[in-house]
C-alpha positions in Angstrom: 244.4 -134.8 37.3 241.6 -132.4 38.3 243.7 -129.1 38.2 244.7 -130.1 34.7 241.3 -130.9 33.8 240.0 -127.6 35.1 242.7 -125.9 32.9 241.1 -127.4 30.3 237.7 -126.3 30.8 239.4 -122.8 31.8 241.6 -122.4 28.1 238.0 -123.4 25.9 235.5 -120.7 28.2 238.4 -118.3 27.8 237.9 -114.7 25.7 235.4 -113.0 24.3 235.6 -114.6 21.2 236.5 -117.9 22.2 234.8 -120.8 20.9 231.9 -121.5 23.0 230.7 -117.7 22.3 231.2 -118.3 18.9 229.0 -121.3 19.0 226.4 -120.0 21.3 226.5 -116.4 19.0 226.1 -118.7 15.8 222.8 -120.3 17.8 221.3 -116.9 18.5 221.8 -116.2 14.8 220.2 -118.9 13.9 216.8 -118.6 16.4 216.6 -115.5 14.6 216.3 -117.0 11.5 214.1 -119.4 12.1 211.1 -117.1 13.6 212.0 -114.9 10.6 211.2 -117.8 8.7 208.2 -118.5 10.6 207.1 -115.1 10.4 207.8 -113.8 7.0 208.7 -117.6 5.2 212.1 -116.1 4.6 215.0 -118.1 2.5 217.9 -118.5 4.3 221.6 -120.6 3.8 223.7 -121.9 6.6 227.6 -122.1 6.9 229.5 -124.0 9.5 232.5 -122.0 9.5 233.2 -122.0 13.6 236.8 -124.4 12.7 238.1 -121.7 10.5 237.7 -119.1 13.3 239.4 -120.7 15.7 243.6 -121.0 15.8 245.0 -124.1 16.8 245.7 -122.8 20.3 242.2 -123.4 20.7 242.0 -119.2 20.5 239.2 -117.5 18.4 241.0 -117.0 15.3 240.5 -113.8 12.3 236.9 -113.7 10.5 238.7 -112.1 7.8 239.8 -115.5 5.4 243.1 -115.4 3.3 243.5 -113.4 0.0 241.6 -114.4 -2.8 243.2 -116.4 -5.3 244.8 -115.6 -8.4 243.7 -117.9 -11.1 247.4 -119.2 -11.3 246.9 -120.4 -7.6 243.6 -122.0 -7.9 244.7 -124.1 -10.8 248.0 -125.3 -9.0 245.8 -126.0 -6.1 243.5 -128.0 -7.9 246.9 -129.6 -9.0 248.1 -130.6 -6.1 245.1 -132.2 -5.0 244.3 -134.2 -7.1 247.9 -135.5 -7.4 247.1 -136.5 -3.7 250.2 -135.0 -1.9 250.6 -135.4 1.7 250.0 -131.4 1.9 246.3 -132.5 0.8 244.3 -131.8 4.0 246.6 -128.0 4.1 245.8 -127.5 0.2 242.2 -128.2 1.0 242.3 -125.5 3.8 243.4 -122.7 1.8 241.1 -123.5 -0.9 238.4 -123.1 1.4 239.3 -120.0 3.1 239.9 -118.3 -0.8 236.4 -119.5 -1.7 235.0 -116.7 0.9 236.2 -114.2 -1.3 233.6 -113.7 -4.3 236.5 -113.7 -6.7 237.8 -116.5 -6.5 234.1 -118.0 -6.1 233.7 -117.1 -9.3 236.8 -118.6 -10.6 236.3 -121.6 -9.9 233.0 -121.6 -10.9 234.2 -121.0 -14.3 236.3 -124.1 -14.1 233.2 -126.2 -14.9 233.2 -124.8 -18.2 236.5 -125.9 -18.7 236.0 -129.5 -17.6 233.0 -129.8 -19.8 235.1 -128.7 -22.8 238.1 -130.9 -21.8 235.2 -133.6 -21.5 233.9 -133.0 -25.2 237.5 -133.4 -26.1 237.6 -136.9 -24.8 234.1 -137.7 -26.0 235.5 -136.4 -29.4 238.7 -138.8 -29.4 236.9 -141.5 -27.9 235.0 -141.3 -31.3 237.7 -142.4 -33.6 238.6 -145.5 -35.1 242.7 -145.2 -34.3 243.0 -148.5 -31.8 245.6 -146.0 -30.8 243.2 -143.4 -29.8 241.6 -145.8 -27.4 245.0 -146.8 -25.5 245.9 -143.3 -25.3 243.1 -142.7 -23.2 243.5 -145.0 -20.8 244.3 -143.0 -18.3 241.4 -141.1 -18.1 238.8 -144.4 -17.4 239.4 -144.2 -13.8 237.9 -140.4 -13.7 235.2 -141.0 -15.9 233.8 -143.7 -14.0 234.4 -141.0 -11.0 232.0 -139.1 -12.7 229.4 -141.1 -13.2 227.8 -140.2 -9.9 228.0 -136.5 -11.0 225.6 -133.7 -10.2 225.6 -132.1 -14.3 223.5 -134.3 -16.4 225.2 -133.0 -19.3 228.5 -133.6 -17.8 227.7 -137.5 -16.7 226.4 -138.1 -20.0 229.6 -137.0 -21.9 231.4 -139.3 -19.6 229.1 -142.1 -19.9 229.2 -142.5 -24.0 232.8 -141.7 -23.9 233.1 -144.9 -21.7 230.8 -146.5 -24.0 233.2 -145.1 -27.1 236.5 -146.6 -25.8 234.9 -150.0 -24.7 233.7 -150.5 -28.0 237.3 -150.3 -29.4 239.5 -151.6 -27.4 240.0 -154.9 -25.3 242.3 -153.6 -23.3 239.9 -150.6 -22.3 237.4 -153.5 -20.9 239.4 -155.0 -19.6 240.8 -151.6 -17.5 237.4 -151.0 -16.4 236.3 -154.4 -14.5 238.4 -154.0 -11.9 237.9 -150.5 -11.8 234.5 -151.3 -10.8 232.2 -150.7 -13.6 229.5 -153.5 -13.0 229.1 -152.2 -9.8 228.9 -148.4 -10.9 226.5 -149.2 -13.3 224.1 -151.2 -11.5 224.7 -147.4 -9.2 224.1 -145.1 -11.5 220.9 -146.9 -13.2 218.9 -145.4 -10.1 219.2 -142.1 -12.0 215.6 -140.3 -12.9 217.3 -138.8 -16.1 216.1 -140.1 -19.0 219.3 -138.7 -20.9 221.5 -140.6 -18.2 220.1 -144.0 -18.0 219.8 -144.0 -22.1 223.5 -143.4 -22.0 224.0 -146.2 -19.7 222.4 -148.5 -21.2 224.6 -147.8 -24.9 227.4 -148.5 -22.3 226.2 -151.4 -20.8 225.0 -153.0 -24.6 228.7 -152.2 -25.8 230.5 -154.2 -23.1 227.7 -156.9 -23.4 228.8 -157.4 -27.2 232.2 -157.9 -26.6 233.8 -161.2 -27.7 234.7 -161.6 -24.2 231.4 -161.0 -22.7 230.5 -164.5 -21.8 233.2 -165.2 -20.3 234.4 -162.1 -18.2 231.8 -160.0 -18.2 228.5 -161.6 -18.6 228.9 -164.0 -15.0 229.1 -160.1 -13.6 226.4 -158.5 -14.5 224.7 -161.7 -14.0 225.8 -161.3 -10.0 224.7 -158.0 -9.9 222.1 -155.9 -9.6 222.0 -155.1 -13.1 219.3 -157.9 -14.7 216.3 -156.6 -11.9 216.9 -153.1 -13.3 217.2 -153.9 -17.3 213.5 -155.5 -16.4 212.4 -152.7 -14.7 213.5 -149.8 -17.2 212.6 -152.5 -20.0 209.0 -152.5 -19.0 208.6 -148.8 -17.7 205.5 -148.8 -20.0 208.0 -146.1 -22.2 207.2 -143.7 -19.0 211.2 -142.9 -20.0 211.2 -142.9 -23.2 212.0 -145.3 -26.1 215.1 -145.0 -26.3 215.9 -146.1 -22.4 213.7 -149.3 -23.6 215.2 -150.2 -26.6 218.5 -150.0 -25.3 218.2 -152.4 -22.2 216.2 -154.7 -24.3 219.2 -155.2 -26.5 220.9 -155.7 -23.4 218.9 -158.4 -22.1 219.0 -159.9 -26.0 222.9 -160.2 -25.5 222.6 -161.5 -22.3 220.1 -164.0 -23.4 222.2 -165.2 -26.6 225.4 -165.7 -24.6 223.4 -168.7 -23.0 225.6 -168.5 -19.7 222.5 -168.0 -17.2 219.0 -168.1 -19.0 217.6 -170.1 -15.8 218.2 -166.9 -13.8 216.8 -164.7 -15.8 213.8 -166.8 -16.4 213.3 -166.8 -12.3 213.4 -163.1 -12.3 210.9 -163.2 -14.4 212.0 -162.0 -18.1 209.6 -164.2 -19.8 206.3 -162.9 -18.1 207.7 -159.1 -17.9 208.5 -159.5 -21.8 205.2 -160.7 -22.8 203.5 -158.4 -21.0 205.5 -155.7 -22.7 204.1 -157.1 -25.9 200.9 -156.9 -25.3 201.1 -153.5 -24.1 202.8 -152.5 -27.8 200.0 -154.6 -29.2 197.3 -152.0 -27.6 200.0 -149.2 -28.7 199.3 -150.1 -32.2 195.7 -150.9 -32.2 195.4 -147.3 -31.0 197.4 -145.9 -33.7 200.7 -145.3 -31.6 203.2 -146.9 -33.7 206.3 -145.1 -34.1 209.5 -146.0 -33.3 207.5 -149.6 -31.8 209.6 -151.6 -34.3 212.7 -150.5 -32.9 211.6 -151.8 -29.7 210.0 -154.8 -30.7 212.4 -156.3 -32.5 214.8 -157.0 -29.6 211.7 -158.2 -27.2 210.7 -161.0 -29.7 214.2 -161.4 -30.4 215.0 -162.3 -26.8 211.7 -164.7 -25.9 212.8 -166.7 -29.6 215.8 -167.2 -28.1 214.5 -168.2 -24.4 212.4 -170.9 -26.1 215.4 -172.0 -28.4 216.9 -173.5 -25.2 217.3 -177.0 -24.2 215.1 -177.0 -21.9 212.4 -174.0 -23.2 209.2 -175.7 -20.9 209.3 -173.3 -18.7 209.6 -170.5 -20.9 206.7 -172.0 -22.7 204.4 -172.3 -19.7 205.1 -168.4 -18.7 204.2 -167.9 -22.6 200.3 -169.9 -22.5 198.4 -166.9 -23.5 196.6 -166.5 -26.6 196.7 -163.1 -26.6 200.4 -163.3 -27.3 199.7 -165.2 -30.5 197.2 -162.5 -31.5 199.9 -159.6 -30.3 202.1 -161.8 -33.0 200.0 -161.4 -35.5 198.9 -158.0 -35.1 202.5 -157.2 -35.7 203.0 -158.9 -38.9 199.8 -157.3 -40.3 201.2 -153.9 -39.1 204.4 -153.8 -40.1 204.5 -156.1 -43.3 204.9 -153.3 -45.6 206.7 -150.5 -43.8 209.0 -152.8 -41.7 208.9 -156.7 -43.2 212.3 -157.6 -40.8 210.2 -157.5 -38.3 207.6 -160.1 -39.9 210.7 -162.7 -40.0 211.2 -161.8 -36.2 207.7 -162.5 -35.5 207.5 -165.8 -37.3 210.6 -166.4 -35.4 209.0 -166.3 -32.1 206.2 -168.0 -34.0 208.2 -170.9 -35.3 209.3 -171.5 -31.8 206.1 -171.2 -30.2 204.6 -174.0 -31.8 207.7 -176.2 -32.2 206.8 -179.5 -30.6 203.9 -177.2 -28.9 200.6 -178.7 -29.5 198.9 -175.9 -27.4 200.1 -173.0 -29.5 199.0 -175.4 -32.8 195.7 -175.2 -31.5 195.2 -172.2 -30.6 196.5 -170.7 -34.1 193.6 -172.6 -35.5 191.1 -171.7 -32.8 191.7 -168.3 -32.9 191.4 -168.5 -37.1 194.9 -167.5 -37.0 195.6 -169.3 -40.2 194.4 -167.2 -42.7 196.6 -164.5 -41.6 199.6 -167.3 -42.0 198.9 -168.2 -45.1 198.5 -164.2 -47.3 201.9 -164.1 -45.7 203.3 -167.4 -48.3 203.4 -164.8 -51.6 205.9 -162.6 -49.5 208.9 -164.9 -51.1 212.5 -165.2 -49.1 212.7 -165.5 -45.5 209.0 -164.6 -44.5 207.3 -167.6 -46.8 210.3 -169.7 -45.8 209.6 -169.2 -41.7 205.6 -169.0 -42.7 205.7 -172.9 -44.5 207.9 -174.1 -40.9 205.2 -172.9 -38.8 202.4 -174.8 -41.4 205.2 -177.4 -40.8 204.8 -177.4 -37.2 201.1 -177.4 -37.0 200.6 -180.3 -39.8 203.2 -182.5 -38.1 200.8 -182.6 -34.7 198.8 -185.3 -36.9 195.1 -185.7 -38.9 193.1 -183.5 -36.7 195.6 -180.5 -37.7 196.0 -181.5 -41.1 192.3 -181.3 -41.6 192.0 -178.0 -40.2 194.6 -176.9 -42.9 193.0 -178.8 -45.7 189.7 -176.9 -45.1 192.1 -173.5 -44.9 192.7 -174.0 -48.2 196.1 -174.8 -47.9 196.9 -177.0 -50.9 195.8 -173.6 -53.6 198.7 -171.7 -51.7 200.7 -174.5 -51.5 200.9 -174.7 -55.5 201.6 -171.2 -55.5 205.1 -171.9 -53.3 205.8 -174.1 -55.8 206.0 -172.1 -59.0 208.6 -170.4 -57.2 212.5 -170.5 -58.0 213.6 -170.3 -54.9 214.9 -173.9 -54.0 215.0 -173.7 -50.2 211.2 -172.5 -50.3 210.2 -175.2 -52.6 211.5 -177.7 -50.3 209.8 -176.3 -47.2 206.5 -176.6 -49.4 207.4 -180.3 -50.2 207.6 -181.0 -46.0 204.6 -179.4 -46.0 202.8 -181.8 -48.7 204.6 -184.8 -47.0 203.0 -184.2 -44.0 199.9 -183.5 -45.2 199.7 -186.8 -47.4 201.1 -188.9 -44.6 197.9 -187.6 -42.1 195.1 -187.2 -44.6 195.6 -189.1 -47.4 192.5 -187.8 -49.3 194.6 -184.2 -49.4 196.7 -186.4 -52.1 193.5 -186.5 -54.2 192.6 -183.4 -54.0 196.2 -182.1 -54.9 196.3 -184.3 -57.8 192.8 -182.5 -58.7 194.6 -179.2 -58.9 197.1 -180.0 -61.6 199.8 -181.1 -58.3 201.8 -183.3 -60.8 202.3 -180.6 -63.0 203.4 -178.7 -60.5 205.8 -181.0 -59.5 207.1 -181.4 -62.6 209.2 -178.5 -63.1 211.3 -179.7 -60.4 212.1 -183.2 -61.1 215.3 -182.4 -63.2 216.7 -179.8 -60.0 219.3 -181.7 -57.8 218.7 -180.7 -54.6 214.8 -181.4 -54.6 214.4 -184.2 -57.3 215.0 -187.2 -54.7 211.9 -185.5 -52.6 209.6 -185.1 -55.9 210.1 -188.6 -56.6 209.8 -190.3 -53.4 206.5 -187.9 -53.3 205.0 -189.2 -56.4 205.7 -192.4 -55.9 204.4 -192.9 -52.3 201.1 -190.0 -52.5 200.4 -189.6 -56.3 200.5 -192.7 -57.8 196.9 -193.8 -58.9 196.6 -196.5 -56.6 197.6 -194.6 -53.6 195.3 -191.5 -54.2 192.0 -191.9 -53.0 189.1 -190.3 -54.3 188.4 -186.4 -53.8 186.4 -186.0 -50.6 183.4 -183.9 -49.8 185.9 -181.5 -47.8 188.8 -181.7 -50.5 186.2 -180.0 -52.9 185.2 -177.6 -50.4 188.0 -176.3 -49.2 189.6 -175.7 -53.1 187.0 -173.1 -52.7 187.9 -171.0 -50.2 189.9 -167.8 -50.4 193.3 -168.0 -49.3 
């Protein structure tokens, strides 16, 4: 045993340029360089090349590597490689020693350029509307989600909205790239600090979330993963990244939310509070005059906590929401973007609508804060926004007398008759809610309607199908002489005030 071992220790000491000198000379070297550093703050590279120098006797081997490579050979290297032969590790070897040649560096240097250009190609086909297209690049999936974790911004980006591209087309590309891993390379990749990167992912990660399959194959993943912490966290960067990063995830988190399959969780991680907040920060963007491009973020936020409180049980979502400000943020929106942008008025009334749903809080504080007015310069809008704005007027008059006082001294009966001329039947009928809950809670609001020329009003609809049952039943219950009572001190009042 011990004369073998010695034999040992004799073979690796023996030589001049055996490896222990090679080692110990490569230390030297390196001293050097480090009080040159020291000294004179010099820039140096490293390269641990001591395996390549030795044969596998153990002997110091040539300094001088292989030949360089012709192009021909490089490429059929790269060939073999990646085809994963069992000649790998040898391939590997001689591509390593050709790289100390500066030709060959340079060649494959230049093979970047060609994998970019290979990669436009797919980014290109990925872009057609052939289902065809889409199978036929199947293949490629497993490599592009290898490339996500890149180094070239350019290049990862390519391979993220060709990804992106082909999910959007093609079941059977989704369904490839599950098991391939893709949650989990997402949730990866959104660590990135490029902007151009993350936007990219989150186009990838909105496309897969849309897919008719989403809720139930996709959605439970994402909802396991990482992914939800980091859509908050890019969602309310304060746009440090950009708009576009935050518009993206927050159309993410608006898919997630619709497909209903885990709001609790999201609501526990804190989307309500991270969502309002976000709000308000886009309400001080537009006081101060900074409002381009806002509406393209906006409109999935409000879209999202609409939805949150549309749930069966929205009481926690609406405890998280108890802040007046985010009334005010509301309504500084709809003044905003009324003219420019009026979707975004139906998503706020939305959001609106749902706030004060069975919410007597939110009621009150859209009076307190004279809210109101706003609500009602909104009814001549026609369509959608006066149809959302007379269900919020509907919410807050159904809370009983005290809120239908408040609305009476508004002046809401002189806008109420303006509804009414309208042709549009599904307003008309909002407006006639409206009335009926006003006459049912303050009956001297009859009076005063009746004051107005209300009947004449009314008239115009009594021959129209859908509505006539609701004219009559309000004449006949609120309007009749006996049941009107005389016009009060307020009624007079508040025929006076501006709308």
């Amino acid at each position: 045993m011990f004369p073998s071992a010695m034999g040992m220790w004799g073979r690796r000491g023996r030589g001049a340029g055996g490896p222990e000198q090679l080692r110990a000379r490569r230390r030297e070297q390196e001293a050097a360089l480090r009080k040159a550093r020291r000294q004179q703050q010099l820039v140096s590279k490293r390269l641990l090349r001591e395996d390549s120098l030795v044969n596998g006797d153990g002997q110091a081997g040539e300094e001088i590597a292989a030949e360089p490579l012709s192009d021909q050979e490089l490429l059929q290297l790269l060939r073999d490689v990646q085809r994963g032969t069992d000649e790998r590790k040898k391939l590997l070897s001689r591509l390593r020693q050709g790289l100390q040649h500066k030709e060959t560096q340079q060649k494959f240097v230049s093979l970047a350029d060609v994998r970019m250009e290979a990669a436009r190609c797919l980014h290109e086909l990925s872009h057609s509307n052939d289902p065809a297209v889409a199978e036929a690049c199947l293949p490629a999936t497993s490599y592009l989600l290898t490339y996500l974790s890149g180094h070239s911004v350019e290049f990862t980006e390519l391979c993220v909205y060709t990804l992106g591209n082909l999910a959007v087309e093609s079941e059977t590309v989704r369904k490839q790239l599950l098991p391939q891993g893709i949650i989990p390379a997402l949730a990866s990749c959104l660590q990135s600090p490029h902007v151009a990167v993350l936007e990219g992912l989150g186009y990838l990660l909105s496309q897969l979330l849309q897919a008719t399959e989403a809720p139930a194959k996709i959605i439970p993943l994402v909802l396991d993963s990482a992914l939800p912490l980091h859509m908050l966290r890019l969602v309310s960067s304060n746009l440090e990244l950009g708009m576009g990063v935050a518009v993206e995830f927050a159309w993410c988190l608006h898919y997630v939310v619709c497909s209903h399959v885990n709001n609790g969780l999201l609501i526990s991680q804190g989307i309500v509070s991270t969502l309002v907040l976000l709000l308000l920060d886009l309400a001080s963007a537009v006081v101060e005059g900074a409002t381009e491009g806002l509406e393209l973020l906006l409109c999935p936020v409000l879209r999202c906590l609409s939805n949150l409180l549309a749930e069966d049980e929205p009481e926690s979502c609406k405890v998280q929401m108890q802040d007046e400000r985010l009334l005010v943020a509301v309504f500084l929106f709809m003044q905003r973007f009324l003219q420019q942008h009026p979707f975004l008025v139906q998503e706020c009334l939305w959001l609106l609508n749902n706030l004060t749903a069975d919410e007597p809080i939110f009621c009150s504080a859209l009076l307190t804060l004279d809210l109101l007015p706003a609500l009602l310069q909104l009814l001549p809008c026609s369509g959608t926004v006066t149809l959302l704005a007379l269900t919020v007027l509907c919410n807050v008059a159904e809370k009983g007398p005290a809120y239908c006082r408040q609305l009476h001294q508004k002046a809401v009966l002189p806008s109420l008759l303006s509804t009414l001329a309208l042709s549009d039947a599904q307003v008309v009928g909002q407006s006639l809610e409206l009335l009926h809950l006003l006459f049912l809670h303050l009956p001297e609001a009859a009076a005063d309607f009746l004051s107005q020329a209300g009947l004449q009003a009314l008239a115009q609809h009594r021959d129209n199908p859908p509505l006539q049952e609701r004219v009559r039943a309000l004449e006949e219950r609120y309007l009749q002489p006996a049941a009107a009572t005389p016009v009060s001190p307020i009624g007079a009042s508040a025929a006076a005030l501006p709308s």
